[in-house]
C-alpha positions in Angstrom: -13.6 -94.0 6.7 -11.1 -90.6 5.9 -14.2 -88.8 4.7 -16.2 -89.6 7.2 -13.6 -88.1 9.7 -12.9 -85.5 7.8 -17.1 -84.9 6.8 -17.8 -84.3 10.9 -15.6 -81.1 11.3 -16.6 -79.7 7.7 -20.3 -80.1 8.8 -19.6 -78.7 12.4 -17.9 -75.9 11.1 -21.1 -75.1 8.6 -23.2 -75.1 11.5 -21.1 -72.9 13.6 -21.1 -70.1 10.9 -25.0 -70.7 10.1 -25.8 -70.1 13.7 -23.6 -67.1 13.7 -24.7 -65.5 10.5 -29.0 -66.1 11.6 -28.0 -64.6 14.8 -26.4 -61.7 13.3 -29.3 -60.8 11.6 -31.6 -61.7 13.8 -29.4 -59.0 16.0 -29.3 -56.7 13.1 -33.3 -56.8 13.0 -34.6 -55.7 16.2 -31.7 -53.6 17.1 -31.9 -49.4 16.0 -31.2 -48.4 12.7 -27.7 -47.1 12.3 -27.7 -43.5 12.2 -26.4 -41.8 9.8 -22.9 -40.2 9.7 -23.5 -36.4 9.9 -21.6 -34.0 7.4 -18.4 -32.7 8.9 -18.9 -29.3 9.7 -16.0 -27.1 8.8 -14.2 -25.5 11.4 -14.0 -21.8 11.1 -10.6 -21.0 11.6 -10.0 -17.3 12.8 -7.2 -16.2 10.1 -4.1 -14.5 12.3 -4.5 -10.8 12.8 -1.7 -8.8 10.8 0.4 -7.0 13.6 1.4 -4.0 11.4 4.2 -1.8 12.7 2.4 1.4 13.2 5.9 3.7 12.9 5.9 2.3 9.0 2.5 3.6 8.8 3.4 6.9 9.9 6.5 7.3 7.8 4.1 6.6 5.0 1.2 9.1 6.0 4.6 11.7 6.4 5.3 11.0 3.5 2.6 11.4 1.8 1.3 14.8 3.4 4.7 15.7 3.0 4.0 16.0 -1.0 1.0 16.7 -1.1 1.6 19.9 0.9 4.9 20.3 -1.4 2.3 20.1 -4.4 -0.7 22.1 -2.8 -3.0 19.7 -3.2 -6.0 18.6 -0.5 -4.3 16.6 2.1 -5.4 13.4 2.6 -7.1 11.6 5.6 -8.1 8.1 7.1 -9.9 7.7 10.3 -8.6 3.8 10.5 -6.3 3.4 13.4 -2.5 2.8 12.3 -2.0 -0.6 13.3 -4.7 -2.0 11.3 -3.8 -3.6 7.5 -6.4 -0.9 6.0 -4.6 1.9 7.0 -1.0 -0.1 5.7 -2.5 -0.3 2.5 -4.5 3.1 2.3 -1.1 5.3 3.3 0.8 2.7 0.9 -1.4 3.5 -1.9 -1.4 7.2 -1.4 3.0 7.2 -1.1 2.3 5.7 -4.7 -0.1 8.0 -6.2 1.9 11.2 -4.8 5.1 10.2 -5.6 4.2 9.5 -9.3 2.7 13.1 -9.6 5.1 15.0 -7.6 7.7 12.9 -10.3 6.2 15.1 -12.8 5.6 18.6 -12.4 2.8 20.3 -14.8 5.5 22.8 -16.4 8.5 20.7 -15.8 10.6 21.0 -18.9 9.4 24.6 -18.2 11.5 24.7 -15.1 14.7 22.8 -16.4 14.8 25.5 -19.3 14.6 27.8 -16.5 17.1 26.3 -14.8 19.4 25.9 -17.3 20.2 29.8 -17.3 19.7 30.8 -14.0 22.0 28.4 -11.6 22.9 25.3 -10.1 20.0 23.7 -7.8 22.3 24.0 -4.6 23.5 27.8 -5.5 23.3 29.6 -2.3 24.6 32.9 -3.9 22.7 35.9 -1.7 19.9 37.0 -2.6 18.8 34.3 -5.2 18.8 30.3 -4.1 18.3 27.7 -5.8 17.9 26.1 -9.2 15.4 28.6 -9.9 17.2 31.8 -8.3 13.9 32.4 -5.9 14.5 35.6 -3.4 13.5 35.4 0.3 10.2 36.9 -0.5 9.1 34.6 -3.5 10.1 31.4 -1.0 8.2 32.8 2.1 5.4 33.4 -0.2 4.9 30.2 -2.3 6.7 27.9 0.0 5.4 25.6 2.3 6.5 26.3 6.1 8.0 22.8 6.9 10.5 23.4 3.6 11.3 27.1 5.0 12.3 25.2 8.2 14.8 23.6 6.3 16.9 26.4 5.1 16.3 28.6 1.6 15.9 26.6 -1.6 19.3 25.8 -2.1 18.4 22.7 0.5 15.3 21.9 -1.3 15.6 18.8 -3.9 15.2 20.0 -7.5 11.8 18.8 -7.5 10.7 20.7 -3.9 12.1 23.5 -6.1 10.2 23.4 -9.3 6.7 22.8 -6.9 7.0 25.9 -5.5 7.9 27.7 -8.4 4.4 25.8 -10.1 2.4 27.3 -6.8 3.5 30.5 -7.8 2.5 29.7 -11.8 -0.8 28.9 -10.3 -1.2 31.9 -8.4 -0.9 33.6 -11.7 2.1 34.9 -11.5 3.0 32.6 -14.7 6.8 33.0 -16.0 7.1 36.2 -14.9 9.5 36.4 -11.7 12.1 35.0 -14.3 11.2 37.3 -17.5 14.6 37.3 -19.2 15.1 33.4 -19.2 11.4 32.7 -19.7 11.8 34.7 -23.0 15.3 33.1 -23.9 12.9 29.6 -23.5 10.3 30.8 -25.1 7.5 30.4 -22.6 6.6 34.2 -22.3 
């Protein structure tokens, strides 16, 4: 008599879950095929434009022309505006390139031999300045206009100083305007 009490609600319970599973597929057989989940698509996500200080650019591109007039070399030039990341990096690389040759003259141990003998880089003894002892007419000739602005070579850096003295090498002029301590150094 307990199994047959407890038999009813085991067999009603069977039926109940047949009935639901044939109707489930039943349901599952005429409805649509499930579609397929498509691919996520990635998002393209703009990256952030780099606000570049354009005043940093420009001390950089001063900079730079700044040597390369010191040096007498061609000047150089970038059409990209100076807010932009390209023209950061360009004006960057160019600070980099100049200052490592302006660092190092062509005749340099030439010109601290010179040196040496002649007088201290800040002599402003008239009528020789400088490191070198250049006269007026030596420094208008073979010196760029923004460092004659500045005073006579005894407010030039040391190196300002030996690149106008290599202009005037280049020009041909060699050793010569110091013949006595050019000799003493043994480059005439």
């Amino acid at each position: 008599m307990k199994k047959q009490r407890l038999l009813l609600p085991v067999l009603a319970l069977l039926g109940t879950v047949a009935v639901l599973v044939t109707s489930a597929a039943f349901a599952a057989a005429g409805a649509e095929p499930r579609k397929r989940a498509h691919p996520k698509v990635p998002v393209r996500i703009e990256p952030k434009k780099r606000h570049v200080n354009p005043l940093r650019v420009k001390r950089l591109r001063r900079t730079a022309l700044r040597w390369q007039s010191v040096m007498g070399v061609r000047r150089s030039f970038l059409a990209a505006p100076l807010h932009t990341p390209r023209a950061l990096r360009y004006w960057r690389r160019q600070v980099r390139i100049v200052s490592r040759q302006a660092a190092n003259p062509p005749h340099k141990r030439g010109w601290q031999c010179i040196h040496r003998f002649e007088g201290s880089w800040s002599d402003s003894n008239d009528p020789y300045w400088g490191g070198l002892q250049m006269d007026r007419s030596f420094m208008r000739s073979y010196a760029p206009a923004f460092l004659l602005r500045r005073g006579w070579a005894n407010r030039w850096t040391p190196l300002e100083q030996m690149w106008v003295a290599e202009r005037a090498h280049r020009s041909g002029r060699g050793y010569y305007p110091w013949p006595n301590t050019a000799r003493y150094c043994g480059l005439i």
